[in-house]
C-alpha positions, 0 to 999 in steps of 0.5 A, spaced: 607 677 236 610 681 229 615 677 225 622 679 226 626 682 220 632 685 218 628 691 217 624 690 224 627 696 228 627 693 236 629 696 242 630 691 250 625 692 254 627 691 261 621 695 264 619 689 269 625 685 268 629 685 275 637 684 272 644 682 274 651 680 272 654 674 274 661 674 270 659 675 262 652 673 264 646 676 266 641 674 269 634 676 269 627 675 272 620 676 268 617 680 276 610 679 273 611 672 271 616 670 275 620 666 269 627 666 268 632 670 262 638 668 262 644 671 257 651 669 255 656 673 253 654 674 246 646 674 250 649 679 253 652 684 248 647 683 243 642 686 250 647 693 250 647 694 243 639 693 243 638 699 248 636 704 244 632 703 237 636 700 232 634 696 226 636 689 225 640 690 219 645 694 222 645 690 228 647 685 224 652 689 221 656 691 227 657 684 229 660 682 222 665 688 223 666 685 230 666 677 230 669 673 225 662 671 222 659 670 214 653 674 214 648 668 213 651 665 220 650 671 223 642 674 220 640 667 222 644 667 230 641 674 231 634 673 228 633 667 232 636 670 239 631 677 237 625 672 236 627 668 243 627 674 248 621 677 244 617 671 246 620 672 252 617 679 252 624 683 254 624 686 246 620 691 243 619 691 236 618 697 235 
């Protein structure tokens, strides 16, 4: 797997993933290996702005314009959820 950056452009993969809400969560299921997703409420806003194409330099900017957070904190939370559903193949670097 390609390492993730702020120059990386990435977009959900949600293609064999079955998903639901539950509250502010959501839940997904890998239909091929069976395996478990499961996204909080910043999980979960993080997955509707990676609908489309976007690159991780101005995802990281919409949230520092939308939460009370420094940049570094939130490059480096970003990055590290990106990387986490990337393992989980429900991201596309694209």
């Amino acid at each position: 797997m390609r390492k993730i950056s702020l120059d990386s452009r990435v977009q959900r993969n949600d293609s064999n993933l079955i998903i639901s809400e539950l509250d502010n969560d959501i839940v997904m299921m890998d239909m091929e290996s069976g395996s478990y997703l499961s996204l909080n409420k910043t999980g979960k806003i993080i997955w509707e702005q990676i609908e489309q194409p976007i690159l991780v330099s101005d995802l990281v900017k919409k949230f520092i314009n939308r939460f009370s957070v420094d940049e570094k904190t939130c490059t480096a939370e970003t990055l590290d959820f990106l990387t986490k559903i990337a393992e989980q193949k429900a991201l596309t670097i694209l």
